[in-house]
C-alpha positions as CSV (number, residue, x, y, z in Angstrom):
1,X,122.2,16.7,-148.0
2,X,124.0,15.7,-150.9
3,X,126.6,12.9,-150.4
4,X,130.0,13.7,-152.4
5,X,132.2,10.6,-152.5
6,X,134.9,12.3,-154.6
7,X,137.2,11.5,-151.7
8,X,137.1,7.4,-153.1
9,X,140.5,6.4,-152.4
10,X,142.8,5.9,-155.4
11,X,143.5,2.5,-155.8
12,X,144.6,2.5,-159.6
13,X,143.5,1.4,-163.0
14,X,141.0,-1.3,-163.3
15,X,142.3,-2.4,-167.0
16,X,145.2,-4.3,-168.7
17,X,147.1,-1.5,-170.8
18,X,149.0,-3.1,-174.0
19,X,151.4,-0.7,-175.5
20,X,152.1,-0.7,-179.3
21,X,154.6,1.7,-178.5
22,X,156.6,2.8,-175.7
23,X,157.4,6.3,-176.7
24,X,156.1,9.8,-175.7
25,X,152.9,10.7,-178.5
26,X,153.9,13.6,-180.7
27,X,151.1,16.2,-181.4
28,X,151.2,20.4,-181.6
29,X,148.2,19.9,-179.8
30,X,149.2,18.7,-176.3
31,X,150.4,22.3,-175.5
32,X,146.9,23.2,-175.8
33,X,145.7,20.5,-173.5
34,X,148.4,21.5,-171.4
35,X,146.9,24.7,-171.0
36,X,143.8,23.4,-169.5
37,X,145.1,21.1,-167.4
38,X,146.4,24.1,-165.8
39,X,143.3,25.7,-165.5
40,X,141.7,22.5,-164.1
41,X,144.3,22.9,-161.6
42,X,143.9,26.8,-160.8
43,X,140.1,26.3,-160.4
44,X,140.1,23.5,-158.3
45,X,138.6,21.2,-160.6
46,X,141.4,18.6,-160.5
47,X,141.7,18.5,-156.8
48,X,145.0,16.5,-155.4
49,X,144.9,12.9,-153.5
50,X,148.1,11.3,-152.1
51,X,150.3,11.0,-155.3
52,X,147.8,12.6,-158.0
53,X,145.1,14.8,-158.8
54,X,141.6,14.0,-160.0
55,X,140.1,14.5,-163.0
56,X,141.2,13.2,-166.6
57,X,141.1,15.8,-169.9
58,X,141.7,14.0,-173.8
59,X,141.1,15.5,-177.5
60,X,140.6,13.1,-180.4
61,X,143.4,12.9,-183.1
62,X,141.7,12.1,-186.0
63,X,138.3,12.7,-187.4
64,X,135.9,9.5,-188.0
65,X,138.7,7.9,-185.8
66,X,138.1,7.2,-182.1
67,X,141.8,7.3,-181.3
68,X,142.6,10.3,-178.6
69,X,145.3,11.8,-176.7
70,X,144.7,11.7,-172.9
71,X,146.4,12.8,-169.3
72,X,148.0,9.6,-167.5
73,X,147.1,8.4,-164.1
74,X,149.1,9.6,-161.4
75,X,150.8,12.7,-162.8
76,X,151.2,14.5,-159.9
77,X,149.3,18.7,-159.8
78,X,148.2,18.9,-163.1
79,X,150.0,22.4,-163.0
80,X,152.7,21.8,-164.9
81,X,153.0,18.8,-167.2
82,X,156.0,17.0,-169.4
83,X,154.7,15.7,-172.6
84,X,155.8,12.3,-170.7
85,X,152.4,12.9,-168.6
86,X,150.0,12.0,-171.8
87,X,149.4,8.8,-173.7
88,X,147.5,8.1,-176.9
89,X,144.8,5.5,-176.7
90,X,144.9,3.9,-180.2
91,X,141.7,1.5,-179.3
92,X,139.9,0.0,-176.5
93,X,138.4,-3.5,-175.9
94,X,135.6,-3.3,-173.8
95,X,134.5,-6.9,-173.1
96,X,137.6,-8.2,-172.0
97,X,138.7,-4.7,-170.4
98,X,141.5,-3.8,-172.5
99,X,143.4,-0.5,-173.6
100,X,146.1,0.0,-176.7
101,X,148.4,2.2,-176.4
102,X,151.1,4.1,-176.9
103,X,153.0,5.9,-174.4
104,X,155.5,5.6,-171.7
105,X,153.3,5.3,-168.8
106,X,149.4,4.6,-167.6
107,X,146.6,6.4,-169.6
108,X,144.2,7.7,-166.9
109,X,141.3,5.3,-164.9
110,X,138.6,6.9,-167.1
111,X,139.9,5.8,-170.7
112,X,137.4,3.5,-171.3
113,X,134.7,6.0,-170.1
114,X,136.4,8.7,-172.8
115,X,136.9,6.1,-175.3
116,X,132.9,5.2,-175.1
117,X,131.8,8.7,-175.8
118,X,134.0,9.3,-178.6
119,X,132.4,6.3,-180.0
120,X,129.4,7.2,-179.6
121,X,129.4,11.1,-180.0
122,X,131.2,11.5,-183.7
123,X,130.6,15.7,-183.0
124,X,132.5,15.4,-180.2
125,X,136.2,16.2,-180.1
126,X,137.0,17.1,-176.7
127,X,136.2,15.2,-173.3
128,X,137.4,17.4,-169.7
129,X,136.8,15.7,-167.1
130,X,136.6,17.6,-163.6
131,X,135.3,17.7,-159.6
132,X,133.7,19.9,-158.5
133,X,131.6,19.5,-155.3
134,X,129.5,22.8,-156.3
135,X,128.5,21.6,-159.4
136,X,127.4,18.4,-158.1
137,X,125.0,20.3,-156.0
138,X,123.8,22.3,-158.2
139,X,123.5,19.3,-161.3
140,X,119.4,20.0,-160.8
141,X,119.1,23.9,-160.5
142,X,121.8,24.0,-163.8
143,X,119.5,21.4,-165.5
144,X,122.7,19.2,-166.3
145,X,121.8,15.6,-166.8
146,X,123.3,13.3,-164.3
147,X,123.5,9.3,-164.4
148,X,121.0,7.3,-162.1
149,X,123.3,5.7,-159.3
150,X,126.9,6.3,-157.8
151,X,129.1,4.2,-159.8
152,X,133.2,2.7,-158.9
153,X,135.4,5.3,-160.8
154,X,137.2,3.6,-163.4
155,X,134.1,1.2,-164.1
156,X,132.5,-0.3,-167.2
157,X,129.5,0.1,-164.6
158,X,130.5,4.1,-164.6
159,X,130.5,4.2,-168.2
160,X,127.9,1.8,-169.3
161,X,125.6,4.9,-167.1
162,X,127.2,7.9,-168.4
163,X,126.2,6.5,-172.3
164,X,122.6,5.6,-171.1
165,X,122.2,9.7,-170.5
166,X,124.4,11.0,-173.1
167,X,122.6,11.5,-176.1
168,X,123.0,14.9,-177.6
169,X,124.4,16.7,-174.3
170,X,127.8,18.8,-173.6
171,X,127.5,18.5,-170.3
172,X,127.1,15.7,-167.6
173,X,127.2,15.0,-163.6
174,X,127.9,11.3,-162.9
175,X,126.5,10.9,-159.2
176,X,128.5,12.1,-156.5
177,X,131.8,11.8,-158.4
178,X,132.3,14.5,-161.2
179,X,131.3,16.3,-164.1
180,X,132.2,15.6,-168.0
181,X,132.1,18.5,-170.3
182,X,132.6,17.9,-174.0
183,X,133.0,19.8,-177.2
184,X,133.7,20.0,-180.8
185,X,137.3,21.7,-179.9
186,X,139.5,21.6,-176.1
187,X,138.4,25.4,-176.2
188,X,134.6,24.6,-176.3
189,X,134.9,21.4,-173.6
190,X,136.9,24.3,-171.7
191,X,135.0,27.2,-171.6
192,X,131.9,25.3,-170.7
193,X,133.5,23.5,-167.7
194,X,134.4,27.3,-166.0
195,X,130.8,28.7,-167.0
196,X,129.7,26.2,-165.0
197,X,131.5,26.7,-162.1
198,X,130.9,30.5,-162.3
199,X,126.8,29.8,-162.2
């Protein structure tokens, strides 16, 4: 039996956020994000939990530039979204646990995790981040790397184990919590998040 813990209770963000700015990030883009989030939401990949719904999706806004655009944290169904509901990480400080940015409210618990693999992964242009109890169960049979050991959402211990398995892969299972699809484009990171659902 396979032990899903997707149920952790919510407890917040485990960073200091600085703000450069305190305004709404402009970018044609987000209505594409937008889209997906919906689609997270009709598929049941961005469950709900008391005030929220899991599961975090971000595009990066600038080649050779690991600045990206990202879902906040506790924005309600992920159905239908204000452009209030996204902030744009300008840069993250690891070591002391710190994220700049600009936006009017919380960038979602997995920013550092998103800002690690756009760090690391220069091809990579899209991170969708989803639940999916199915897909945990099948990580194995779909031959989809997933990290060693459960990790606290939110963690640098959660990321530090998602960039030990990273390498070249597009998709990846972190132990009984989610999945992280990426691509060069939202489409890409998208359509390979529902193929795997549909397996």
């Amino acid at each position: 039996t396979i032990k899903i813990s997707m149920s952790e209770q919510y407890t917040g963000i485990k960073f200091k956020t600085i703000f450069n700015k305190t305004q709404t990030p402009v970018d044609t883009r987000i209505k594409e994000l937008k889209k997906w989030c919906e689609i997270f939401h009709e598929k049941n990949l961005a469950p709900p939990y008391p005030g929220g719904s899991y599961g975090n999706l971000s595009f990066r806004t600038e080649n050779n530039k690991n600045e990206f655009i990202i879902t906040g944290t506790c924005i309600g169904f992920k159905n239908n979204l204000s452009d209030d509901c996204f902030v744009k990480i300008i840069s993250c400080d690891i070591i002391n646990n710190v994220i700049y940015a600009e936006g009017t409210r919380n960038p979602s618990s997995e920013s550092m995790l998103h800002y690690a693999i756009y760090k690391n992964r220069k091809d990579v242009n899209a991170i969708f981040h989803g639940h999916s109890k199915e897909v945990l169960a099948s990580a194995t049979k779909l031959n989809i790397p997933e990290t060693l050991k459960e990790k606290p959402y939110g963690s640098i211990e959660l990321v530090n184990s998602v960039i030990e398995i990273l390498n070249n892969h597009h998709l990846i299972c972190m132990k009984n919590h989610g999945f992280i699809s990426l691509g060069k484009t939202m489409e890409e990171a998208g359509k390979r998040s529902i193929k795997i659902i549909s397996c």
